[in-house]
C-alpha positions in Angstrom: 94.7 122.3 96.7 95.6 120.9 93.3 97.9 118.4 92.4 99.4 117.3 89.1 100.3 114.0 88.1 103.9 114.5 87.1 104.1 116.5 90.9 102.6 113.9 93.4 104.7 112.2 95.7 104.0 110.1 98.7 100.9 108.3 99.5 97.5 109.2 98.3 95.5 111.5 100.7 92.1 109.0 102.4 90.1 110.7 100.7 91.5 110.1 96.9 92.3 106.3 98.0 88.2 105.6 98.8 87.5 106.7 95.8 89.8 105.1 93.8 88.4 102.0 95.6 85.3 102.7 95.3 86.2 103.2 91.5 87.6 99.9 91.1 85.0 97.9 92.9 82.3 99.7 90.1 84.4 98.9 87.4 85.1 94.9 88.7 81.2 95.1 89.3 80.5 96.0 85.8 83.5 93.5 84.6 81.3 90.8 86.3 78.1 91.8 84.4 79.5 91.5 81.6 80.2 94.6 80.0 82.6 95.6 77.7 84.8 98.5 77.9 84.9 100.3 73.9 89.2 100.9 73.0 90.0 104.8 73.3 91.0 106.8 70.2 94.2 105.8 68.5 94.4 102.5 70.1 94.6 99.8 67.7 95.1 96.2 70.3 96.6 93.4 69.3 95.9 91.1 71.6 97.6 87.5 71.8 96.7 84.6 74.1 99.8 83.3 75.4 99.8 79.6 77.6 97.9 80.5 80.8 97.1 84.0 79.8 96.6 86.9 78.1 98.9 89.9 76.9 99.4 92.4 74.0 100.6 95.2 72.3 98.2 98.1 71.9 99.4 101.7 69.9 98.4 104.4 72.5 99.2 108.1 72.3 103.1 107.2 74.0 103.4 104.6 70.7 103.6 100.6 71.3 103.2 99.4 74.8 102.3 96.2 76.8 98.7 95.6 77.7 96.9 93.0 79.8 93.9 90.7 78.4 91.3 93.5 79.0 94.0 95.9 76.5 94.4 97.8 79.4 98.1 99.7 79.6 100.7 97.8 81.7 103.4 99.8 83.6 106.7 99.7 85.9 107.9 100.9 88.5 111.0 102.3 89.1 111.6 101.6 91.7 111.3 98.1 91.7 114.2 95.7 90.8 114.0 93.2 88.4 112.3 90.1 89.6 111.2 91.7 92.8 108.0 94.5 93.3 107.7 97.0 96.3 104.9 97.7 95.4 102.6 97.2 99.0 99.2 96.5 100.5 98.3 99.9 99.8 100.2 100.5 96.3 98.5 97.4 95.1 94.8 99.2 95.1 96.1 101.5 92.9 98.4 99.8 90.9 97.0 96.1 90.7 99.0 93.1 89.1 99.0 92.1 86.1 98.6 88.3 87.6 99.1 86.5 84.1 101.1 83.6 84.3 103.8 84.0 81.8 103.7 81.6 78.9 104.9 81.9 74.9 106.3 85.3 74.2 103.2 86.3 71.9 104.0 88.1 68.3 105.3 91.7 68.7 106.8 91.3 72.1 110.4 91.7 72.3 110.6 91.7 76.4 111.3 88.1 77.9 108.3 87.1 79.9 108.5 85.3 83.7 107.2 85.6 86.9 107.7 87.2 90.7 105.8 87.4 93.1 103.5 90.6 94.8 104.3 91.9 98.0 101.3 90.1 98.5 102.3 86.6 97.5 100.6 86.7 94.5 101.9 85.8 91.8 103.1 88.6 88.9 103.9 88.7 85.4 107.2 90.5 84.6 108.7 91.4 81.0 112.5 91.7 81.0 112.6 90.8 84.7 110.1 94.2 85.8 107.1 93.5 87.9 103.6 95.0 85.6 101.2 96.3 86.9 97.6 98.8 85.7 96.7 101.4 86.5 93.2 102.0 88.3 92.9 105.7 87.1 93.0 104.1 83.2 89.4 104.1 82.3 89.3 102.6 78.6 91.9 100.8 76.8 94.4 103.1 75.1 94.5 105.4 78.4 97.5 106.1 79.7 96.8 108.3 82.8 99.6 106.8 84.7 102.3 107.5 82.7 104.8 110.0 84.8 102.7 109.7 87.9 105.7 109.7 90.9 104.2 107.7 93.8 104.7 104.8 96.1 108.4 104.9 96.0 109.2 106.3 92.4 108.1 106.8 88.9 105.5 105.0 87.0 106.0 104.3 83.4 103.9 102.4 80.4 106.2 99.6 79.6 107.2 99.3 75.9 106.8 95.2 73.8 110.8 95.4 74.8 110.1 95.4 78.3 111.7 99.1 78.7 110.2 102.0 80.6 108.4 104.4 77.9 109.7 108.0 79.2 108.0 109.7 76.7 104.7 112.2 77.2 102.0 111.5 75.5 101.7 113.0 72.2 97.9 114.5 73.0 95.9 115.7 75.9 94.1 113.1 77.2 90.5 113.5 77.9 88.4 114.5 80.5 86.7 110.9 81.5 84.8 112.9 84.1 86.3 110.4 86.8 88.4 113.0 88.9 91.0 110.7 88.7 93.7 111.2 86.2 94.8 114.1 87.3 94.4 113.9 90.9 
């Protein structure tokens, strides 16, 4: 059976979520090592250190959005409230925090930046009061494989440098990464 993105609801089937685990743990492995991950096609990053952190503004195929110290797209859900995630145990492998600490509003970013905490107790960045998180089906900076995925409670959107949910589709395909996750 095949799913698309912009069609999934609910939880992930067992099978999808150890991979998507198994994913991450290769890609925090290589992290570790030392690699470094090469930004995808039409991403141009502009990555500021703020007090305590790291966040930017990177031009992806959906335009300007928010990404993390690694340039990595940051999104929302909608289902959150400002200043307060619902995002669970569960959600939290696939979605992970951006755990910056906020600190100086860099260049380029409109969105005020604070801080809530996880479902987890840990704490989160927000940008005009939503919880961020990634996305660990984005393989490369510039990808933006979570944009319009509907899971864990509601919709999951790239968030723009004015802290605003990016509704828009991205303007190209994006391409086969050969890691089976994108498009579940």
């Amino acid at each position: 059976m095949s799913m698309s993105a912009s069609t999934f609801t609910g939880r992930l089937p067992r099978s999808l979520g150890a991979r998507l685990l198994a994913a991450t743990a290769i890609l925090l492995l290589a992290s570790a090592c030392g690699s470094t991950a090469t930004p995808g096609a039409g991403t141009s990053p502009t990555i500021v250190t703020t007090p305590g952190g790291v966040l930017g503004v990177a031009t992806t195929s959906l335009g300007p959005v928010l990404v993390d110290s690694k340039g990595m797209t940051v999104y929302l859900l909608n289902a959150d409230k400002p200043g307060s995630s619902t995002c669970d145990a569960q959600c939290l492998q696939v979605w992970p925090p951006v755990s910056t600490p906020a600190g100086k509003v860099p260049p380029g970013v409109s969105a005020p930046l604070g801080v809530t905490k996880a479902t987890s107790g840990a704490s989160m960045l927000t940008a005009g009061g939503w919880p961020l998180y990634t996305f660990s089906g984005d393989r490369a900076p510039g990808n933006v494989n979570g944009q319009g995925i509907v899971n864990f409670g509601g919709t999951w959107y790239a968030v723009s440098p004015s802290g605003e949910a990016v509704k828009a589709a991205p303007t190209t395909a994006p391409a086969d990464d050969g890691g089976g996750i994108g498009g579940y």
